[in-house]
N, C-alpha and C positions, 0 to 999 in steps of 0.2 A: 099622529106620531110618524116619524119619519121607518119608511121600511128600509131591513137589513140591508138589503142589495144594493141601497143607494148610501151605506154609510160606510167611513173606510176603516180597516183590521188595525192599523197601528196609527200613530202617532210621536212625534218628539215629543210633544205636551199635550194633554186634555185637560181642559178647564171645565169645571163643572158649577156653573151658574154665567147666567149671561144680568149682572146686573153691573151696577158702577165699578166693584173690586174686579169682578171676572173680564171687562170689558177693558176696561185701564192695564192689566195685567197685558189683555192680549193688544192692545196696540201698542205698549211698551216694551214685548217681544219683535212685535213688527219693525219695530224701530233699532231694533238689535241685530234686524235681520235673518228671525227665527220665524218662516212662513210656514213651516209644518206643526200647527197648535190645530186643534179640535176644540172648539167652547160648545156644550152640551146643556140649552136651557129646557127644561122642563116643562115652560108655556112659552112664554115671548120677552123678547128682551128689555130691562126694564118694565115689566110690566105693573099692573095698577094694581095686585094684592101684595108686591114685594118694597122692601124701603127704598131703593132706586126711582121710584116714578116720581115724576113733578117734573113742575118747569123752573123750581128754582132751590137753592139750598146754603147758608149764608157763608161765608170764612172773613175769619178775625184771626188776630194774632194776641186777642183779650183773654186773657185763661191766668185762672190761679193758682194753675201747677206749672211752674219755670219750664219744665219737661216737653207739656203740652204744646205751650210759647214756643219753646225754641222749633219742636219739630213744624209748629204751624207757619213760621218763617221757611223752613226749607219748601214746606210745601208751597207756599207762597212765589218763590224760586223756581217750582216745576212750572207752577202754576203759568209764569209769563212764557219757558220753551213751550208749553203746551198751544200756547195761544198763535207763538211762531209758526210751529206746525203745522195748525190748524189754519194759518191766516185768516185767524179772524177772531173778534174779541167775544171770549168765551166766560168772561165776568163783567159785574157792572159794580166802582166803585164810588159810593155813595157813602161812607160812613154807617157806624154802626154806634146804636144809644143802648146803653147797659145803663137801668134806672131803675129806682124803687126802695127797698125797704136795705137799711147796710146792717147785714148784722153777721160775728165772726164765725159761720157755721156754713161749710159748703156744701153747694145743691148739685145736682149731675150738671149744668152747667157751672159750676164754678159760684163766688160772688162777686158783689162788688169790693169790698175792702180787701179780699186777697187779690181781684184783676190787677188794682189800683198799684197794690204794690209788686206785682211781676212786671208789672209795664214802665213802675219805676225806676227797676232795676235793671232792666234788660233796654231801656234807651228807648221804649216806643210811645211814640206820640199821642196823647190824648190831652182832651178837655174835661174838666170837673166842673160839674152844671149843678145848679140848685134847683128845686124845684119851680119855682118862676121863670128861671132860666128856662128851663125845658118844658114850657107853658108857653110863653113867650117866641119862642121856636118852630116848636113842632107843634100839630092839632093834637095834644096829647093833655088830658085830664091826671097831674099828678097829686097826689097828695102832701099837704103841705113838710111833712116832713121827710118829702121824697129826696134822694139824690142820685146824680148821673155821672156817668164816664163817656165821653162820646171820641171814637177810636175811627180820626178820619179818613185811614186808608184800609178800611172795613168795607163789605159789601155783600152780592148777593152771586152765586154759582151760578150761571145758565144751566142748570143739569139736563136739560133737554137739546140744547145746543150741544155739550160735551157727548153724550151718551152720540149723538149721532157721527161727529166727529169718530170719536175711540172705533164706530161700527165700520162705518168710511177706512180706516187707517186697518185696521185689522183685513177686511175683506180684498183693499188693494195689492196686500202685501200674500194674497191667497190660502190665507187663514178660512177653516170652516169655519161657519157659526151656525150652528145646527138647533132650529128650535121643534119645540114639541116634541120633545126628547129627553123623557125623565133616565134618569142612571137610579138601578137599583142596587147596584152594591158596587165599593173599591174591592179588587184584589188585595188580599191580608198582607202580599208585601209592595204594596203602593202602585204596583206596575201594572195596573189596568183598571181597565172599568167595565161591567155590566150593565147593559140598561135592561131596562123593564121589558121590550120585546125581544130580550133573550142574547144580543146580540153583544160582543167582546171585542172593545177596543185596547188592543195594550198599548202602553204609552211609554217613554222615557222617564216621564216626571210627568203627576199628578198636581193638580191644583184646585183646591176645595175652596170655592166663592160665592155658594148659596145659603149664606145669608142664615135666616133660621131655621130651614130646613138642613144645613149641615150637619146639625147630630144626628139625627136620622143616619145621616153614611158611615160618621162618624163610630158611634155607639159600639156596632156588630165591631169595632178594630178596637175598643177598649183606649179613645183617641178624645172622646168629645169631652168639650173641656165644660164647664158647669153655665151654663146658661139661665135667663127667665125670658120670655119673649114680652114685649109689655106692647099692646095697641093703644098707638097715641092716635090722636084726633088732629086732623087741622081742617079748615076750610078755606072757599073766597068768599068776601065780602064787598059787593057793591057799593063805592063812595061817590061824595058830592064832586062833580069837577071842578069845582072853583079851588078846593082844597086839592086836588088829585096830585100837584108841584110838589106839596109840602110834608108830605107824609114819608117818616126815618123807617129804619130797618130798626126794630128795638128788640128790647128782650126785657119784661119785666119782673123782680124780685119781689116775690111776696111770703111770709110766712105761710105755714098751710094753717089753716083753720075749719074745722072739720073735714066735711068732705073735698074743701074746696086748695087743692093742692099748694094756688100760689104762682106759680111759674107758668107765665104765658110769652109768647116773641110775634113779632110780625113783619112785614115786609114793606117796601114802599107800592105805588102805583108800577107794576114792569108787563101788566098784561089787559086784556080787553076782554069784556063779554064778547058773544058772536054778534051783538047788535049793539057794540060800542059804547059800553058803560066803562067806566075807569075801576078797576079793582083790586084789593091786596089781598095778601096771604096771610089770614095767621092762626095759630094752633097753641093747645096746650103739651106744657112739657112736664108732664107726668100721666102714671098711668095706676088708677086705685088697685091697690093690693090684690080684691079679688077678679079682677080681669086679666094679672100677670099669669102665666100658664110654664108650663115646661114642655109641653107637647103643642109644638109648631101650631100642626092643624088644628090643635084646640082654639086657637084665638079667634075672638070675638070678631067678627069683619062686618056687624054693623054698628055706625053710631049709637052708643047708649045716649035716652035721652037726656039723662041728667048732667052728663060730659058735655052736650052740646049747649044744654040750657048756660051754665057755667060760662063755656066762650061766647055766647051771646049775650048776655048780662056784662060779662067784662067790656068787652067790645063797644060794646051800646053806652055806659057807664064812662068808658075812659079811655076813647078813640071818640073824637071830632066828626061828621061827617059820614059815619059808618051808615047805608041804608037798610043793606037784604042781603043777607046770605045766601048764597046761590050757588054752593057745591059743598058739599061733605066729604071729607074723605077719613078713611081708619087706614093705617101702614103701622106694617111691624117691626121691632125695634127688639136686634136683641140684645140680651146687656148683661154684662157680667156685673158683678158684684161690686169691682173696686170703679164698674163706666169708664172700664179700659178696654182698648181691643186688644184681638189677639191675629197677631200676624209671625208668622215662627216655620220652622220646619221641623214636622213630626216624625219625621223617617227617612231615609236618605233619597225617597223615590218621592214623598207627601206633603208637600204647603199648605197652608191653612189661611184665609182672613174669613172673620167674624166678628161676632160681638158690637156690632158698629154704631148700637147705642144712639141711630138719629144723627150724631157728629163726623161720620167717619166722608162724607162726602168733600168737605173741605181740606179731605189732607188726600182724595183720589188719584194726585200723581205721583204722591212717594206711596202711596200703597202700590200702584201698578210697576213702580218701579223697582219697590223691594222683591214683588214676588216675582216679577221676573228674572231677576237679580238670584233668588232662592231657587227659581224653575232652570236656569240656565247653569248650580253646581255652583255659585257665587254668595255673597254677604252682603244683603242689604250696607246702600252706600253711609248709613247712618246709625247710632246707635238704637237699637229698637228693643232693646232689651224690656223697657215698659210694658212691651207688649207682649210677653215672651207667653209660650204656652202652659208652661210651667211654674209659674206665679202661683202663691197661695188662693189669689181670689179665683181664678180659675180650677181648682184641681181638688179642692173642699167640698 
């Protein structure tokens, strides 16, 4: 923990989480010209118990909420000044395959027949693949009555590339970024922070970006909006090289059927073992009833094994080439009710992003932009009312 005497008494803004919202936030103040921010992480930034870590994270403009669509274009729009900025390419566009079972009944990621028809509507480009089709293709095992959407200016986030970027841009611009540095209470009217070794930072504007430890702050101000925390699963898996060219970014639709939820996605080849084996990403997307918690630090943080038995079995079953799994990982996912977020301003001094549900990464430059947009006494450049704090599914 960092001591008192090296921390400073005020601030224009304190950020409290150093993960992809709190990070995005503060290099998009930087960029506004707002060098006096504090961001206050708890352990390290990005780190490997919080839903920021990884080295990759997907964005599409495929969603069956028109809403979702459009704001996922704007973000798509930050997406390229980002990379300006940054000089240097902070996404890899490869297409994205949406396949599997179509039926009219949406899952936290969306489906196919409602993608199909946002993307109709809204003018964006895709291919409708049969199952042979997407056999034919890709090293992918479909079943016969399988069908596809493939969305070819779809891809995969560098989120380790970006996170370093946003760290770069914030600290040039003489922004703190202070870790090992839990905050143990807000001031009840927004204008400060408490940390845990006692010490009072008051601020101009507050900004709440830790993720699912935010109720915790939250709570004591009668503020947090209704969350579940769910521990989802992903791993890598070791592949054939002869295949390692040929493997999509996918995301497959499955009924759940007992235990077995259904919804799994994955990545192409974008990374290497330490001794040069070719390897993807991929994980299930859901999280069994009794593992969903309300109390952060309740969550599960090791693979259970029958979650993992599952993605191996699929994997093994209806991915080409898969060899040996060879990393585990559990990240937390918190998610409100309607698998909306919530990015709002709670008090004239208090911003808020949470809820981020696993998807919120692909829209990281309109989230760093609205709240700093909210942190600077301004109106997110878009409507975000979706996301508002005050939402039924939120406040229930």
């Amino acid at each position: 923990m960092t001591q008192p005497s090296s921390l400073p008494s005020q601030a224009a803004v304190v950020i409290i989480g150093g993960g992809m919202a709190g990070l995005s936030c503060a290099a998009s103040l930087a960029r506004h010209g707002i060098g006096d921010v504090v961001l206050l992480e708890a352990r390290t930034l990005a780190h490997a118990r919080a839903s920021s870590f990884g080295e990759t994270r997907m964005f599409r403009e495929m969603y069956s909420d028109p809403v979702l669509c459009r704001l996922a274009q704007e973000a798509n729009r930050l997406w390229r000044e980002e990379e300006t900025h940054a000089g240097e390419q902070l996404r890899e566009t490869h297409g994205l395959l949406f396949y599997g079972e179509s039926w009219d009944e949406e899952t936290i990621e969306g489906s196919i027949p409602g993608a199909r028809r946002v993307m109709d509507d809204q003018g964006i480009p895709y291919e409708a693949l049969r199952a042979e089709e997407i056999k034919a293709r890709f090293p992918l095992n479909p079943k016969p009555d399988f069908t596809g959407l493939f969305e070819p200016t779809a891809g995969a986030v560098r989120s380790d590339k970006v996170i370093a970027h946003w760290t770069r841009t914030a600290r040039n611009a003489g922004q703190k970024l202070i870790e090992h540095t839990p905050v143990a209470g807000i001031d009840p009217d927004g204008a400060g922070v408490t940390l845990e070794n006692g010490h009072h930072i008051s601020a101009g504007q507050v900004v709440v970006t830790s993720g699912i430890w935010s109720q915790l702050l939250l709570a004591p101000l009668g503020l947090a909006p209704k969350l579940e925390v769910w521990p989802m699963l992903w791993a890598h898996y070791t592949v054939d090289p002869a295949l390692a060219d040929r493997y999509p970014q996918w995301f497959c639709f499955q009924q759940e059927r007992g235990d077995d939820g259904g919804l799994y996605y994955g990545f192409p080849v974008l990374s290497h073992t330490a001794d040069g084996r070719p390897r993807i990403k991929a994980g299930i997307d859901w999280a069994p009833q009794e593992l969903r918690v309300a109390e952060p630090n309740a969550m599960a943080t090791e693979p259970p094994p029958r979650l993992v038995e599952l993605l191996d079995t699929f994997l093994f079953k209806n991915v080409e080439g898969v060899q040996e799994r060879v990393e585990t990982v559990m990240s937390p996912y918190s998610m409100t009710s309607d698998v909306n977020f919530v990015l709002d301003r709670l008090s004239p001094n208090l911003s808020l992003f949470t809820g981020g549900s696993g998807q919120a990464f692909k829209f990281a430059p309109l989230i760093g932009d609205s709240l700093a947009r909210l942190a600077s006494g301004n109106q997110p450049a878009v409507d975000l009312s979706c996301w508002s704090h005050q939402r039924t599914a939120v406040r229930l």
